[in-house]
C-alpha positions in Angstrom: 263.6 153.8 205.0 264.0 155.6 208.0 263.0 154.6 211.8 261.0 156.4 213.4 261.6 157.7 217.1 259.9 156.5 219.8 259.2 158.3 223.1 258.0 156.9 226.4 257.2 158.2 230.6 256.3 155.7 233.0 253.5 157.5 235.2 252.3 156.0 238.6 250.3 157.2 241.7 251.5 155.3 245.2 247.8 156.4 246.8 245.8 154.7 244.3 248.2 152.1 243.3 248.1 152.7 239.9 250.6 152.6 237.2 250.6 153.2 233.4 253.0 153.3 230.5 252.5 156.0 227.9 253.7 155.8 224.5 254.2 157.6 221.6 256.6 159.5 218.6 255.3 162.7 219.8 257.3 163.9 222.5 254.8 166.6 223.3 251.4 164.5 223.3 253.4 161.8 225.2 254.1 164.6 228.0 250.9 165.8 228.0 248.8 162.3 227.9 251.1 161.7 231.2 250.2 165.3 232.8 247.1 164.7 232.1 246.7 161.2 233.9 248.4 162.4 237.1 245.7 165.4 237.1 243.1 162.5 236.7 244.6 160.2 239.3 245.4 163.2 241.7 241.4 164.0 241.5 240.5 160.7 242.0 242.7 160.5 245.3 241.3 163.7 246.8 237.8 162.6 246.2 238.4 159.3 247.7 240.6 161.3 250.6 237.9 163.2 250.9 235.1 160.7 251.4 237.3 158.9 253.5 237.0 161.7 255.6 234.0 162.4 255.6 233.5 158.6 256.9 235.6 158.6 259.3 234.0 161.9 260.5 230.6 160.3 260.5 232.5 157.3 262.1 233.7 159.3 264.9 230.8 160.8 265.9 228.6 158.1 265.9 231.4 156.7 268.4 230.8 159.9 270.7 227.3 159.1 270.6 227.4 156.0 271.8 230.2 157.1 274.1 228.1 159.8 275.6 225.0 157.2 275.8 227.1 154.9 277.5 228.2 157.8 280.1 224.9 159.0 280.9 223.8 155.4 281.3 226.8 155.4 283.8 225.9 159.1 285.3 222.3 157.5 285.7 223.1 154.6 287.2 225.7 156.8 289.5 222.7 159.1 290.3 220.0 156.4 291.3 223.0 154.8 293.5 223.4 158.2 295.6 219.5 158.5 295.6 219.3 155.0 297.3 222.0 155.3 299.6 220.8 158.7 300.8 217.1 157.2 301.8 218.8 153.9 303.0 220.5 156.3 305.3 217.2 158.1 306.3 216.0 154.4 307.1 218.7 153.6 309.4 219.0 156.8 311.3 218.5 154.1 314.6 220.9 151.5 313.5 223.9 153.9 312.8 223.7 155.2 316.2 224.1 151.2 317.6 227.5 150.9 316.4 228.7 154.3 317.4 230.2 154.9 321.3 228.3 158.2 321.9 230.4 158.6 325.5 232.6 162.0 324.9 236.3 161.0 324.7 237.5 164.5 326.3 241.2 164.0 325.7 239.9 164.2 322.0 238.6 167.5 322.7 242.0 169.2 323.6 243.7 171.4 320.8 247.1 169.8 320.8 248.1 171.7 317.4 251.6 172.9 317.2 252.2 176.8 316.3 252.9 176.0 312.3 253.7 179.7 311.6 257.5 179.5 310.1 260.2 181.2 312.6 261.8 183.8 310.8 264.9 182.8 308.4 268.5 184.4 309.3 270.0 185.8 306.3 273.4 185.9 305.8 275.0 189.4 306.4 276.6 191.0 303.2 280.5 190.6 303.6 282.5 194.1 304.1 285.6 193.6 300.9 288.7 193.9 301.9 289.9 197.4 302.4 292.5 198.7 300.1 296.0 199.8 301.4 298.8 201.8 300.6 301.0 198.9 300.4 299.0 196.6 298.2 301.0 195.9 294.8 298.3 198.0 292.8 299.2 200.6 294.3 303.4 200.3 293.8 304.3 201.8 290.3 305.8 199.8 287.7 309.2 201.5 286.8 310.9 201.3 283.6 314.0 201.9 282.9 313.6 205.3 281.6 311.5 206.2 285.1 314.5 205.0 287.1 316.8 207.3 285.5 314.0 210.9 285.0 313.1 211.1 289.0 310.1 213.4 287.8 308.4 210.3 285.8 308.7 208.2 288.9 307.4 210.7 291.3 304.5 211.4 289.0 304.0 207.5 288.8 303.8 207.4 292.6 301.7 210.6 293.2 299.1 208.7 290.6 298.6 205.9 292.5 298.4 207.1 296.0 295.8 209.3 294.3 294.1 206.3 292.8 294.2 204.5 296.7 292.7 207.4 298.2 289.6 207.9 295.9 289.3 203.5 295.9 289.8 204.2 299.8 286.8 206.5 299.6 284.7 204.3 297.3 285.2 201.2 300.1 284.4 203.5 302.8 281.1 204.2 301.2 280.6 200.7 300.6 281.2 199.2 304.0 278.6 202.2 305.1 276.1 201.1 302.8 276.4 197.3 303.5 276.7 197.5 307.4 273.5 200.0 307.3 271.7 197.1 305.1 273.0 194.6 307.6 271.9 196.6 310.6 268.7 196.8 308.6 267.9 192.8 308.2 269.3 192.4 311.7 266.8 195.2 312.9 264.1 193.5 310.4 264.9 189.7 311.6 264.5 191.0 315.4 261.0 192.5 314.8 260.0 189.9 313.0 261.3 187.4 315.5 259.4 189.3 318.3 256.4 189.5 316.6 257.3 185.5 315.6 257.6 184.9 319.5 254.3 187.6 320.4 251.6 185.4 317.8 253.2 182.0 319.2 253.0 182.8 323.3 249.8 184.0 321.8 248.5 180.8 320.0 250.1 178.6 323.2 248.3 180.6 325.6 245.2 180.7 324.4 245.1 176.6 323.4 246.2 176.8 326.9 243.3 178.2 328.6 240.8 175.9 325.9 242.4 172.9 327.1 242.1 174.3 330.7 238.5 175.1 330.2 238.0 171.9 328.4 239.2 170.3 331.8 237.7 172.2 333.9 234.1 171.0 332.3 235.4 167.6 332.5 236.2 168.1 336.5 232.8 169.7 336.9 231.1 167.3 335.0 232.5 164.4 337.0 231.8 166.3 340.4 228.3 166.1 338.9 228.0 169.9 338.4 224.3 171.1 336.5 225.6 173.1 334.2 228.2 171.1 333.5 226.2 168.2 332.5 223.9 169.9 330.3 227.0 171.2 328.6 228.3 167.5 328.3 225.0 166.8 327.0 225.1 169.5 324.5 228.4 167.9 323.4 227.1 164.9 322.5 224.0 165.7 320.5 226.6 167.7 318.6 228.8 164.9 318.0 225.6 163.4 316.4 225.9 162.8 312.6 223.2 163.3 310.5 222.7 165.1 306.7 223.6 168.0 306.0 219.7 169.3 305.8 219.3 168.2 309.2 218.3 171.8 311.3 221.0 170.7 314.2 219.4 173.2 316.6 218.3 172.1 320.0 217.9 173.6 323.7 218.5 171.4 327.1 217.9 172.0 330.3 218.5 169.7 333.1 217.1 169.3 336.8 219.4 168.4 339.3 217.0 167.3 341.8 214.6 165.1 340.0 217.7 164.1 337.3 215.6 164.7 334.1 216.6 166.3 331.3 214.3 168.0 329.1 215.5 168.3 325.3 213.7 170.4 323.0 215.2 169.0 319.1 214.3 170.8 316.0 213.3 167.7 313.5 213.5 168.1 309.8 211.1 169.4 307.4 209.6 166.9 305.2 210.0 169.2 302.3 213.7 168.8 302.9 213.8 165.1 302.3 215.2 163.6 299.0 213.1 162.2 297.2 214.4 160.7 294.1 214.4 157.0 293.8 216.0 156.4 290.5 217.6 157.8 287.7 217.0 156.9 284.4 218.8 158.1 281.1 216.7 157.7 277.8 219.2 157.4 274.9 216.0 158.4 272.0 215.3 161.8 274.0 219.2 162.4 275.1 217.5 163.2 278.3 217.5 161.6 282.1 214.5 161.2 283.6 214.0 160.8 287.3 211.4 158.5 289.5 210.3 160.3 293.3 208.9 158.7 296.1 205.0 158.7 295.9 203.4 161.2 298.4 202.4 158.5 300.7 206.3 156.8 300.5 207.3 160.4 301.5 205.1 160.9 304.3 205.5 157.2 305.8 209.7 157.6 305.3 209.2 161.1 307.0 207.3 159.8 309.9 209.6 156.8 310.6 212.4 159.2 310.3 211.2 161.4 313.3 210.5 158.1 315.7 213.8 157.3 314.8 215.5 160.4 315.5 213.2 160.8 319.0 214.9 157.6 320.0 218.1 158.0 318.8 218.3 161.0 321.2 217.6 159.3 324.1 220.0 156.2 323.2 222.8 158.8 322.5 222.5 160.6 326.0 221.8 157.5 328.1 224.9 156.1 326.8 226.9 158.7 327.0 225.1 159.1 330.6 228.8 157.6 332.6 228.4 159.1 335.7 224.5 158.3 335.8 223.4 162.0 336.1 220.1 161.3 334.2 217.1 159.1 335.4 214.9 160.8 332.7 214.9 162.1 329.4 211.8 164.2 327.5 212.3 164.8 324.1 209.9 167.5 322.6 210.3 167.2 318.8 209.5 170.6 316.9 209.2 171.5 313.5 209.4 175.1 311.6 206.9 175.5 308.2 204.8 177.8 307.0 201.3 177.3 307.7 199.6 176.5 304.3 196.8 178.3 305.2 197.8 181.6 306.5 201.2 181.6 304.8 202.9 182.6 308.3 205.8 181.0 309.7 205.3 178.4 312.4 207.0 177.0 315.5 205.0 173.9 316.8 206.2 170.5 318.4 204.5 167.4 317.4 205.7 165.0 319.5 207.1 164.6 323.1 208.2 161.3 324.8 209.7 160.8 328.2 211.6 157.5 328.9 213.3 157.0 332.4 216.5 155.7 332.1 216.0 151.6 333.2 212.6 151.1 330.9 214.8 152.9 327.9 217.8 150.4 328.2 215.7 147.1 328.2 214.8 148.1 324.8 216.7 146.1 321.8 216.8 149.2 319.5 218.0 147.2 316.6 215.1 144.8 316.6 212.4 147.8 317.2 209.5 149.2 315.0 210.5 152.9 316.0 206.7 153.9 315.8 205.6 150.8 318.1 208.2 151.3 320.3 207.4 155.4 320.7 204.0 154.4 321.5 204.8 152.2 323.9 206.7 154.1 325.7 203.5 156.7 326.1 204.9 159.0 323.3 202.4 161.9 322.6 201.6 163.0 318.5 199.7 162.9 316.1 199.2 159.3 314.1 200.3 160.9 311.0 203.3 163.3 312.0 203.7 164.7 308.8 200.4 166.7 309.4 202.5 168.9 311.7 199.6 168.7 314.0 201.0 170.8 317.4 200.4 168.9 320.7 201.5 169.9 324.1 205.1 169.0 325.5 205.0 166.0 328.1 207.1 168.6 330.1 207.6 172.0 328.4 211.4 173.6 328.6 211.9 176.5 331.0 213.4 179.2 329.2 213.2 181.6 332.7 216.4 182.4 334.5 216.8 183.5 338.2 218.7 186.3 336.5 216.1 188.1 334.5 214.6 191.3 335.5 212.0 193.3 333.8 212.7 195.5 331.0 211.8 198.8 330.5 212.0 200.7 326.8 214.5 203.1 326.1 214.7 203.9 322.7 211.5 206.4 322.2 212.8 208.6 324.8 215.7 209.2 322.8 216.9 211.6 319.8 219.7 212.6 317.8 221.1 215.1 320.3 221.5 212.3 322.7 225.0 210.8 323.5 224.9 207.1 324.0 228.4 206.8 325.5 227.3 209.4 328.5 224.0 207.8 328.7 223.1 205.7 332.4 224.9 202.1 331.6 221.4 200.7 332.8 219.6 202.8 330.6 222.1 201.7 327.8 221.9 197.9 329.0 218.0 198.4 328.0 218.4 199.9 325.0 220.4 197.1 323.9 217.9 194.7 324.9 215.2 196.5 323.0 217.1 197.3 319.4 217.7 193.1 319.8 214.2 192.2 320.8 213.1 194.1 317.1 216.2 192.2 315.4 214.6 188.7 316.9 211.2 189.3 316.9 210.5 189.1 313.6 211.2 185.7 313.6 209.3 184.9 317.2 212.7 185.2 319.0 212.6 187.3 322.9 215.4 189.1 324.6 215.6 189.2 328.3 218.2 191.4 330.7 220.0 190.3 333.2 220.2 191.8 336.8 222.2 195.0 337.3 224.9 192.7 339.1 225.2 191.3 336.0 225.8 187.7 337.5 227.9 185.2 334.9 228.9 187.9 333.2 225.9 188.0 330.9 223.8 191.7 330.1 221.2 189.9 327.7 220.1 187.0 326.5 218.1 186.1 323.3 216.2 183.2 322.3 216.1 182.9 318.9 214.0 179.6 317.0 215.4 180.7 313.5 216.4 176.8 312.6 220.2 178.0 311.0 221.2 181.2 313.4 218.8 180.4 316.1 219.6 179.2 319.6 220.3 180.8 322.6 222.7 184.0 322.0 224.6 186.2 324.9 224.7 189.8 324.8 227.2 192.3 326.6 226.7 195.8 326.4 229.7 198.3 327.1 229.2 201.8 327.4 233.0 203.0 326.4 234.7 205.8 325.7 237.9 204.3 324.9 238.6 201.4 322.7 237.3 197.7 324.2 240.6 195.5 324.1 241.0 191.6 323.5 240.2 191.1 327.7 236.4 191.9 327.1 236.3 189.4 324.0 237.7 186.7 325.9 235.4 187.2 328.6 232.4 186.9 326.2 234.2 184.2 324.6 234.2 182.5 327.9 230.9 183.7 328.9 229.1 182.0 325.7 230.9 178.7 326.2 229.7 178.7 329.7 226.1 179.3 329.0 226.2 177.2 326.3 225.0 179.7 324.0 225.5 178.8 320.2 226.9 182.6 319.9 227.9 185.7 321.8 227.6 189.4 320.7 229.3 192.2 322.1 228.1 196.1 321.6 230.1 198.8 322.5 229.7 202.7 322.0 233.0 203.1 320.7 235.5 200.7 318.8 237.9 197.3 319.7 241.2 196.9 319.2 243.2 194.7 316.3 243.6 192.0 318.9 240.2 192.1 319.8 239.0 191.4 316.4 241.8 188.5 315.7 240.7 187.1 319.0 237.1 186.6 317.8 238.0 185.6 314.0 236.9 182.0 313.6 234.9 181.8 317.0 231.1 182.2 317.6 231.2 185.8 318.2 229.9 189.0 316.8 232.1 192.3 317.9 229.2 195.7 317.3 231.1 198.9 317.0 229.5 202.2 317.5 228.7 202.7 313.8 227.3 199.6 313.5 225.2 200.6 316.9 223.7 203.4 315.7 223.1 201.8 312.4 221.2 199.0 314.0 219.0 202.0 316.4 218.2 203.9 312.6 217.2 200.7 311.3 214.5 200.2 313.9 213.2 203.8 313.1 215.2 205.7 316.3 218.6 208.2 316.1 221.3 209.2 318.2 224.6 210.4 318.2 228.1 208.6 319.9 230.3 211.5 321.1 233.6 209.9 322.8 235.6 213.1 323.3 232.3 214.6 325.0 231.9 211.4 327.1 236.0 211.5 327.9 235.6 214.7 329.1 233.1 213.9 331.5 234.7 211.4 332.5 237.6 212.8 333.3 235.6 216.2 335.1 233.5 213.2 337.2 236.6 211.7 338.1 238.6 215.4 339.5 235.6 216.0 341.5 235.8 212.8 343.0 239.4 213.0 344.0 238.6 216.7 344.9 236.4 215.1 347.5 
C-alpha cells in the first residue's frame, strides 16, 4: 500500500502574536488555507491598528483639552494678577513717590554717548603684476638642434616671441591702467567717505556739546536762583515723575520770584481711563474667561483717592527737589478734560486747587496720611465727590500773559491768490501766521498770541494749546524767505523752545530748508512748515495765495541796488 504525501507551511503574524500550523496532502489547499489566514490576520491587525488610532487620537485631544484648560486657568490667573497690581499701583500713587529722590541729578542729564557710526574701512589696493620683460625665459626660444644649424628657424623663433612680449607687454599695460584707476577710485571713495565720516562726527560732538553746555548753563542759572530757570528745573522734575501710561502728563508752571510761589496747573486723569478689572476668571464648561470690574462706587472712590494723591504727590516732588529753597508756596490747580454728558461738547474745567506753603507741607508724614483728610486740611478747594467733575475756581489762577504780547490784527481776509507771501510786510506775515494757528488751535479751545516786533527771546508766536496729548505751550517763528532757511534758524528755535520751556516749536517759512535743517530737527520737538505746506494750511482755513521766490529775489535784489545807489 502506498504512503501518502504529506504537505505542511508554518504561518505566523509578529503583530498579533499568532501562529498556526497548516496541514494537508494537497499542496494547493494547504497554500491557500495559509494565504488565506494571513489575509485574516492582516485584517485583524489593521482594524486593531486602526482603533488604536483612533484611541490614541481621542486620547490626545482630550490631553489638549485639558492642557488648554489648564493654560487658560494659568492666562486667568496671569490676567487677574496684572489687574491687581495695576490698581495696587493706583492706590499707592503717594507711597512710590516716598522712596524716590525727586532732586534732579544734572550730571545724569548730559549726553555722554560716543559717535557709534563705523569709521570707514581701508581696503587693500589691488597689486600691479609684475611687468613682463624681454629678458624673462618665456620670452628666450628653445632651440633644437635643427634650429641651431637653419638660422631662418631660429630667427623666426626669436621674432615670435618678442612679438608674443610686446602684445603681453600691451595686455599689462592695460592692466596696471585699469587697476591703478580702480585704486585711485576706492582711495578717492575712502577719502569722501572719510570726510563725510569726520563732517557727521564734529557734527554729533558739537551739537552734544552745546546740550551739555545748555544743560549747564540751566544748572548755573538755576543755582544763581534765576526765574526761568527754576520753573524749568521744576518742569524737569514733574517730568521725571512716573506714572501709567494713560496718565495725560501735561502741565503748565509758572513761578513768582518775589512772593516764591509756584503755581502748577496739572492735567489729572479721566476716570473713564482707569482699569477696572478686578479679576479674571476662565470657565472650563463655556471655554470662555470671564472678567469681574470694580462696582461704580469702587471706581469713583479709587478715582477720587487717586487725584488727592496725585495733588500731593506734586507738591512732595517739587519741595524736595526744592535744594536751593526757591519755593515757599506751591498751588496745585487740578483739571480734567471730558465731554459734558449733557451737551456732548468738550470741556476744560479744574476741580480742585490746594496751596501748601513749604514748612506746613514738610510736617506732614505722607506715608501715614488719608490723602482726602489731609487735602482738606490743608484748605484744599473741590467738590466732595471729585468724580462729578464739578468746576471750582483756582486758589490762584495761572497767568498765561506775557510782557511780550501785542495785539493782533487779521490778515488773511485782505488777501487773494495774486498775493505773494514772500514780498508781503514781515509784520503783516508775522500776523498771518498767528491767525492760520489761532483756527488750527481753536477748535480745541487753544489761543495764539504775537510777540512784539522786536521779537524779544527769539519768539514770533506763542500758542496755548489744552489738547491733553499735543497740547502745551508751543513757539512759533515765522520767516519771510526767499532763499532756503539753513540748519542756523533750526537751532535757534531749537534753543528758543527749550528756553521757554515750550513742549514744541514750529517754524514757517515761505520758501524751503535745507537737508541739514531737516536732520537737525529729526528726533527733536520741532515742526519745520515749508511753503507748500503754508499755503496748504491758509486753503484749509478757506483763504489763497501764491509764494513767488524769483519775484520776491528780484525785489530784493532791485531794493537792495537802490540802497547802495543811495
Amino acid at each position: 500500500m502506498a504512503t501518502r504525501r504529506v504537505y505542511e507551511i508554518e504561518v505566523s503574524h509578529k503583530g498579533l502574536n499568532k501562529y498556526r500550523h497548516i496541514r494537508g496532502t494537497d499542496r494547493y489547499v494547504v497554500e491557500q488555507k495559509a494565504a488565506m489566514q494571513k489575509r485574516q490576520w492582516d485584517e485583524q491587525w489593521g482594524k486593531k491598528i486602526q482603533v488604536e488610532q483612533i484611541a490614541d487620537q481621542k486620547r490626545r485631544e482630550r490631553e489638549s483639552i485639558i492642557q488648554t484648560k489648564e493654560a487658560n486657568k494659568e492666562l486667568a490667573s496671569t490676567k487677574t494678577e496684572e489687574a491687581k497690581k495695576a490698581l495696587l499701583s493706583l492706590q499707592q500713587t503717594l507711597q512710590f513717590t516716598l522712596a524716590v529722590d525727586d532732586r534732579i541729578e544734572w550730571d545724569s542729564l548730559l549726553d555722554k554717548s560716543i559717535f557709534s557710526d563705523p569709521k570707514p574701512i581701508v581696503i587693500k589696493s589691488k597689486a600691479v603684476p609684475a611687468e613682463p620683460k624681454l629678458s624673462d625665459a618665456a620670452y628666450q626660444p628653445r632651440l633644437n638642434f635643427i634650429d641651431k644649424i637653419l638660422s631662418g628657424r631660429m630667427a623666426s623663433k626669436k621674432q615670435e616671441l618678442i612679438k608674443q612680449y610686446y602684445n603681453d607687454h600691451k595686455l599689462w599695460t592695460e592692466e596696471k591702467e585699469k587697476i591703478l584707476a580702480t585704486n585711485r577710485a576706492a582711495a578717492e571713495n575712502l577719502v569722501m567717505k572719510t570726510k563725510e565720516w569726520e563732517r557727521r562726527k564734529y557734527q554729533f560732538e558739537k551739537d552734544q556739546r552745546m546740550r551739555n553746555e545748555k544743560i549747564m548753563e540751566h544748572k548755573r542759572n538755576y543755582f544763581a536762583g534765576n526765574p526761568d530757570a527754576i520753573t524749568d528745573y521744576c518742569e524737569l522734575v514733574l517730568s521725571h515723575s512716573q506714572y501709567p501710561d494713560f496718565f495725560p502728563r501735561e502741565w503748565d508752571i509758572q513761578y513768582n520770584p518775589e512772593s516764591k510761589i509756584l503755581v502748577i496747573d496739572y492735567s489729572l486723569p479721566n476716570k473713564d481711563d482707569l482699569p477696572t478689572i478686578k479679576a479674571v476668571k476662565y470657565i472650563a464648561s463655556q471655554d470662555d474667561f470671564s472678567e469681574t470690574h470694580l462696582t461704580p462706587v469702587e471706581l469713583s472712590s479709587l478715582y477720587d483717592d487717586l487725584l488727592y494723591q496725585i495733588c500731593l504727590r506734586t507738591i512732595h516732588e517739587i519741595y524736595e527737589a526744592d535744594v536751593i529753597n526757591a519755593i515757599a508756596s506751591v498751588v496745585f490747580n487740578g483739571w480734567v478734560n471730558s465731554i459734558d454728558k449733557a451737551t456732548g461738547n468738550f470741556v476744560n474745567a479744574c476741580i480742585m486747587s490746594m496751596q501748601a506753603s513749604k514748612d506746613e507741607f514738610l510736617a506732614i508724614n505722607l506715608a501715614k496720611v488719608d490723602p482726602k483728610t489731609c487735602f482738606k486740611q490743608l484748605k484744599g478747594v473741590g467738590s466732595s465727590k471729585l468724580h462729578g467733575l464739578s468746576p471750582i475756581a483756582p486758589i490762584i489762577s495761572l497767568d498765561k500773559e506775557d510782557k511780550r504780547f501785542v495785539a493782533a490784527y487779521d490778515v488773511a481776509d485782505s488777501i487773494n491768490d495774486s498775493d505773494n507771501l514772500a514780498t508781503m510786510d514781515w509784520q503783516d506775515f508775522e500776523h498771518l501766521i498767528r491767525e492760520m494757528f489761532h483756527k488750527e488751535f481753536s477748535a480745541s479751545g487753544g489761543e495764539v498770541k504775537i510777540t512784539q516786533a522786536s521779537r524779544d527771546g527769539g519768539v514770533d508766536a506763542v500758542a496755548f494749546d489744552p489738547d491733553p496729548i499735543r497740547g502745551g505751550k508751543i513757539v512759533i517763528q515765522a520767516k519771510r524767505y526767499a532763499n532756503v532757511v539753513g540748519v542756523s534758524a533750526v537751532r535757534d528755535l531749537y534753543g528758543t523752545t527749550m528756553n521757554e520751556g515750550a513742549t514744541k516749536g514750529i517754524l514757517v517759512t515761505t520758501s524751503d530748508y535745507g537737508p541739514d535743517a531737516y536732520e537737525f530737527a529729526r528726533g527733536k520737538p520741532l515742526t519745520l512748515l515749508n511753503g507748500a505746506n503754508l499755503l496748504h494750511l491758509l486753503e484749509k482755513h478757506g483763504h489763497k495765495a501764491k509764494i513767488d521766490l524769483k519775484e520776491a529775489k528780484k525785489l530784493n535784489s532791485e531794493l537792495l541796488k537802490s540802497k547802495n545807489d543811495q
